[in-house]
N, C-alpha and C positions, 0 to 999 in steps of 0.2 A: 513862456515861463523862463526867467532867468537861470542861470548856472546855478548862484545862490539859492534859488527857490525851488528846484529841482534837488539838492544838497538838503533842504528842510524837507521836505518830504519824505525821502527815503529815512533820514535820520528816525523822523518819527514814526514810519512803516517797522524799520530794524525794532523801534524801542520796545513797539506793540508787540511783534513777533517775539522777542526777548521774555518780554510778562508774559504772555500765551493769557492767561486769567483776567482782564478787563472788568470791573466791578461797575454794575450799573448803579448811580444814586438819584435820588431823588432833587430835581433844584430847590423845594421847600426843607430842607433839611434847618432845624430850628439855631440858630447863630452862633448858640453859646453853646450846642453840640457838633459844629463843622471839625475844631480843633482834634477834641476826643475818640471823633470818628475818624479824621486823620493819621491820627496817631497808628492806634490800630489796624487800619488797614497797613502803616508800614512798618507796622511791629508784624504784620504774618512772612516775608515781606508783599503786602500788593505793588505792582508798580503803574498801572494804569488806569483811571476809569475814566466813567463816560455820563457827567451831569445831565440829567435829563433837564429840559430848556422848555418846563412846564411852569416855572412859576418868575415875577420880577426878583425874586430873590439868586437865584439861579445864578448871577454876576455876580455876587458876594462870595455864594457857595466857592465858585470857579477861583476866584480870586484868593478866597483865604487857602485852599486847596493846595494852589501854586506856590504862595508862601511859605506855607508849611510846608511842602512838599518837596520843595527845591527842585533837585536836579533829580531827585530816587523817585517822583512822584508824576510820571505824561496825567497831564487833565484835558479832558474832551468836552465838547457839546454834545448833546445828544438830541434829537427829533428837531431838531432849526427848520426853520418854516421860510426865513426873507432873510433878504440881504441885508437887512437893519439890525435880523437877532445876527446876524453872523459879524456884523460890527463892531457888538457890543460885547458880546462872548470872549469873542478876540482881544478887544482890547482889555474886556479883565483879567487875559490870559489864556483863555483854549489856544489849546495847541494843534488840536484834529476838532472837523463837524463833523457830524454824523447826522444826513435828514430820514424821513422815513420812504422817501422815495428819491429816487432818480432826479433830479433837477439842473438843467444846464445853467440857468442865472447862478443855481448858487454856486455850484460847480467851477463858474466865472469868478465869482466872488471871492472864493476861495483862493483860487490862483493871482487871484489880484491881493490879495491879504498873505499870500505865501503860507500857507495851514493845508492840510490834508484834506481830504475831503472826502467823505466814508459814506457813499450811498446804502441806502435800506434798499435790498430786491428780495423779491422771493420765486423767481425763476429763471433759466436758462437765459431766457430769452434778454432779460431786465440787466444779468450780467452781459451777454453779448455786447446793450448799446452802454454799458457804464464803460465796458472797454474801448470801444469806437469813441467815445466822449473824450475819452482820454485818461478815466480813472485808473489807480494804481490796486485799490484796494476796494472790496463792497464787503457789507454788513449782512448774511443771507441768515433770512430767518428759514428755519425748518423745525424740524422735530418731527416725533414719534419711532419707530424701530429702523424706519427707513432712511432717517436722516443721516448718518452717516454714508452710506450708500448715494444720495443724492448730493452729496457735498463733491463726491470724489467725482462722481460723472460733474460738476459743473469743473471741478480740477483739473481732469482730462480734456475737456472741451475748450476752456478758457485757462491755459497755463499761465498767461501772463499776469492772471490779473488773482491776485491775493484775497484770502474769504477768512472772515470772520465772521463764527455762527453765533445768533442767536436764537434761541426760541427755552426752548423744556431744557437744558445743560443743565448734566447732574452730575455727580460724582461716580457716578453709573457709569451716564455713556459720555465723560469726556475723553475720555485714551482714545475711545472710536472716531472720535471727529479729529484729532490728532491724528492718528495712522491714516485718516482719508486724505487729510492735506491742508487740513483748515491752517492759518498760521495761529491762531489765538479762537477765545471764546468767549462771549458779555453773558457776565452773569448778575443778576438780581438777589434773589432770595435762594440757596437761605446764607448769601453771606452778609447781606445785610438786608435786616428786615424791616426795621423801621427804629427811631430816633433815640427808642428808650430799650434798643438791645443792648445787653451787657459788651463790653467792649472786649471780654473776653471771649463772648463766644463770637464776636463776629473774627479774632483771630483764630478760633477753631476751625470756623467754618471755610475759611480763607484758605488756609492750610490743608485743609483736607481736598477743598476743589483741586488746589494747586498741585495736590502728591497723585492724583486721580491723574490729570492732565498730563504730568511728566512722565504719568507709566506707560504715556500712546509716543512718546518722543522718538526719532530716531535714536 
């Protein structure tokens, strides 16, 4: 990896860790609501999400996303499967992939496109080889009372390598995965629920994760 592309990556590690709140969407999200959903999300402010890479729309999603978004707005991929979806994500503008698992091709692919690359694990062991691969960052799903607890033992074990939790993240227990060491958290619902929520509660709900999450902050 070049100097440069080493410089991109961390740029986008910092921006993630800055949001801490990651909003997951939908890639079918309906066209003539991407703008309104945008908006909102940076009227709470959100400053990151992570397009799920479920539908051919997904590119448009990403793309109008970016636009709107500018520079206040990181857009991600989310669940990428092949070096084809990670071509095209990119080129409508993802800035971080995120797959559901572990994957060296894409992994490769990544660093040949200069974009982050955000593996899905869900155990010790899954971050150990994301680290040996070379990753900066993985995506650890967890949940239930213990998930904070199991976030800090992957923290202590793996200090190099940066965790962003998903699973059950509520307004409950995100200070808990904060204090454990998480740098950020991907959330879904309920800040955004689906196409025809009010766009003021998705700034409600936005806000509320986010004041939840600052209270675990150093």
């Amino acid at each position: 990896m070049s100097d440069n592309s080493k410089e991109v990556v961390v740029n986008v590690l910092e921006r993630i860790q800055r949001a801490g709140v990651v909003v997951l969407l939908p890639g079918d999200i309906p066209w003539q609501r991407i703008v309104p959903i945008g908006d909102a999300l940076l009227a709470a402010p959100i400053q990151a999400v992570q397009v799920l890479a479920n539908s051919p729309h997904a590119v448009r999603v990403i793309s109008d996303l970016r636009q709107r978004g500018g520079e206040h707005l990181l857009v991600g991929a989310g669940d990428v499967q092949t070096e084809a979806e990670v071509d095209a994500l990119v080129d409508a503008g993802a800035q971080f992939v995120h797959s559901s698992r572990l994957t060296q091709a894409l992994y490769r692919r990544c660093q040949a496109r200069e974009v982050l690359y955000l593996p899905g694990v869900i155990s010790l062991f899954a971050v150990q080889m994301a680290q040996e691969l070379g990753c900066d960052i993985v995506q650890l799903t967890t949940g239930g009372p213990s998930g904070p607890d199991f976030v800090r033992v992957v923290r202590q074990a793996v200090p190099d390598v940066a965790v962003m939790v998903a699973g059950d993240v509520t307004a409950v227990n995100a200070a808990a995965y904060s204090l454990a060491g998480a740098v950020a958290v991907a959330v879904a619902e309920p800040i955004y629920t689906g196409s025809d929520q009010p766009m003021t509660d998705i700034i409600t709900q936005a806000r509320r994760l986010q004041r939840a999450w600052e209270a675990g902050e150093p």
